[in-house]
Steps between C-alpha positions, in 0.01 A plus 500: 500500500723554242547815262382309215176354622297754309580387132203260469308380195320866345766728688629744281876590578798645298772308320768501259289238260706371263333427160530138357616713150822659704581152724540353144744746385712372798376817739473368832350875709202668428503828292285711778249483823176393340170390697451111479210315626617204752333204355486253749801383796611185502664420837785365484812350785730711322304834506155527333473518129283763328388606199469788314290676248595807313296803459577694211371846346572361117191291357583155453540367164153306369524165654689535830371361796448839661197680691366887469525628890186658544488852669344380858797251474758756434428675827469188717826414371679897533545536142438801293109489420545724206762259297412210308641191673536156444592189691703256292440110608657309163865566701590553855771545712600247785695571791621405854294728789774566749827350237415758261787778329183690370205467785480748729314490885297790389112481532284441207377842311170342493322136397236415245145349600475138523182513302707664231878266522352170625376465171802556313711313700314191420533544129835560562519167698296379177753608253798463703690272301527711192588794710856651515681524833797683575731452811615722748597303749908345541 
């Protein structure tokens, strides 16, 4: 069993997300440690891919593909019950479990309900295609 077996689709883990808006002014790390929600693992020969979600404290802007975390949510997950949080889905992170500069083999601070991510993973697999992905991996 490897160190890494725990970041599953709905974990909740930390990560230095980097934000489509700074990988297109050529930055290439993540400004801080942010919760992300792992969207779903792809397994791969190479080393699993995953994706991530960012979950942010600033309201999106009217129009984003982004979800409200309610309160029960926010303490399945471990994260601060009293802020205002937000999962962003219309950009994600992708990246290489186990080939990774940024993942750590830490375990997950928490993970969302499926009755509450299942959903929004399949509009996410819905919308895909207009989506924005940004690459960790080398």
């Amino acid at each position: 069993m490897s160190d890494y077996d725990d970041i599953q689709t709905a974990a909740v883990i930390r990560y230095p997300y980097l934000w489509s808006r700074e990988a297109d002014k050529g930055e290439t790390e993540g400004r801080k440690d942010r919760p992300v929600a792992v969207g779903v693992r792809i397994p791969r020969p190479e080393g699993d891919l995953a994706l991530f979600f960012p979950i942010t404290t600033k309201q999106p802007e009217v129009g984003r593909f982004a979800v409200e975390v309610p309160t029960i949510e926010k303490r399945r997950a471990g994260l601060d019950s009293d802020l205002r949080l937000w999962i962003i889905l219309d950009e994600y992170n992708s990246d290489t479990i186990g080939r990774s500069f940024y993942l750590e083999p830490e375990p997950p601070i928490g993970r969302f309900s499926k009755a509450f991510f299942l959903p929004l993973l399949r509009e996410f697999v819905a919308r895909r295609k207009s989506l924005t992905e940004v690459r960790r991996s080398r």
